[in-house]
N, C-alpha and C positions, 0 to 999 in steps of 0.2 A: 865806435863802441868805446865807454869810458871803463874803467875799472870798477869794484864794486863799491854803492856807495857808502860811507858811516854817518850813525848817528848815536846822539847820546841817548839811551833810556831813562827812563824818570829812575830807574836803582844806578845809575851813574856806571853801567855796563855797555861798552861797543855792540851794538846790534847792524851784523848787514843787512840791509833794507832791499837791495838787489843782488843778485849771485851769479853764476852762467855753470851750464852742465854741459861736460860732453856725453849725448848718447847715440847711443849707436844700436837699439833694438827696439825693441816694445817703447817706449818712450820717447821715440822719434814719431813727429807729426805722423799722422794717419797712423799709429802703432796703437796697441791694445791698452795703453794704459794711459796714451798721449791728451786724449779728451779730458784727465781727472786736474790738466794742469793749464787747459784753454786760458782758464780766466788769469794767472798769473803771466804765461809764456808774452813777455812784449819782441822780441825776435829771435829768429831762426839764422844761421849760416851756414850752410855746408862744409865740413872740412874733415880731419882724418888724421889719426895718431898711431904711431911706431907700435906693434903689439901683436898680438896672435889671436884672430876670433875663431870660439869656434860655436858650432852647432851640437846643442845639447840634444836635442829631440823634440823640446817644446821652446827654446827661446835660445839667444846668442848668449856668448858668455865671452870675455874679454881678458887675457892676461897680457899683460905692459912688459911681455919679454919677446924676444925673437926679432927676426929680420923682418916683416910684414906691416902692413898699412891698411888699418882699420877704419872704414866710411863710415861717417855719422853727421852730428847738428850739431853745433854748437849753440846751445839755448841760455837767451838771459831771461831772469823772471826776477818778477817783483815779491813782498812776501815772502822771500828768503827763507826765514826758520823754518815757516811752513811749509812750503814746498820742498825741505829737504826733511821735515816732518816724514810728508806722503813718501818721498822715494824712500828712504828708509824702510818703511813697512812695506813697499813693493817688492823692493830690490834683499828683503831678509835681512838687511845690517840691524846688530845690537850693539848699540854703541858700548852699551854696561859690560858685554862681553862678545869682544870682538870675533875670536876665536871658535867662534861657535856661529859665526854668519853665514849664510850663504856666499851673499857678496860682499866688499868691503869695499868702506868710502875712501875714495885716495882724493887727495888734493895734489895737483899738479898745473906748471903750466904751459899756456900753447898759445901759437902765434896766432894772431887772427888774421883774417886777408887783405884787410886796411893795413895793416902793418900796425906792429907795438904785439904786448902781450898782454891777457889776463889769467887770471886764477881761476881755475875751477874744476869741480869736483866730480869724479867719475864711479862709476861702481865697477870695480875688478872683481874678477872669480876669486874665491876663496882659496888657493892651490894646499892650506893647511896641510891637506891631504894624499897632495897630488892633483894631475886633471884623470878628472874619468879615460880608461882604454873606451867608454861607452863613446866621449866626445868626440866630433869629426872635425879637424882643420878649415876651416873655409879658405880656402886662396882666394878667391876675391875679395877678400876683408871688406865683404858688405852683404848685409841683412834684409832681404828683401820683405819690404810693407807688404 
């Protein structure tokens, strides 16, 4: 895996042209939302980041605090803008006002299993508020398809 790549725009602006996601629910191959991203997704790898998942009642939700190890994909897709287009409107980020997300985009980064590192973007719970007493911890930080 390379890191992501740049190009110039005709307005003289950096556009990435490919990106990588870590997810770890509905957006992982066979997940509920996985299909809307078939045509961009060029590969998958399994892997898993430091964090707390839990189980909301309809979907996982991810906070990047605690002692725990969260199972997911590490996906690269082509299409870039677009495809963090869609997850935006999946995942409830308003870029315009963060604060008011459900989840929010983090950029962070993680080792891949070849070895070396890339960049890339995750959607965390919103804890603004706290996490729900409704949410349940998953100890096996992983989400079953």
């Amino acid at each position: 895996m390379e890191a992501a790549q740049m190009k110039k725009a005709d307005h003289d602006e950096e556009v990435m042209v490919e990106g990588y996601a870590f997810v770890y629910g509905t957006l992982k191959v066979g997940g509920k939302f996985a299909s809307r991203f078939d045509a961009d997704r060029l590969e998958v790898v399994p892997c898993s980041i430091n964090g707390t998942l839990y189980d909301t009642g309809w979907y996982p939700a991810i906070v990047l605090e605690g002692d725990g190890e969260v199972q997911g994909e590490l996906h690269r897709y082509k299409n870039w803008h677009l495809v963090i287009e869609r997850m935006d409107r999946i995942e409830g980020y308003q870029e315009e006002r963060p604060e008011r997300s459900l989840f929010m985009r983090r950029m962070t980064e993680m080792e891949i299993p070849n070895g070396g590192k890339v960049a890339v973007i995750l959607y965390e719970f919103n804890t603004h508020n706290g996490v729900p007493k409704t949410f349940k911890v998953m100890e096996s930080g992983l989400w079953e398809i």
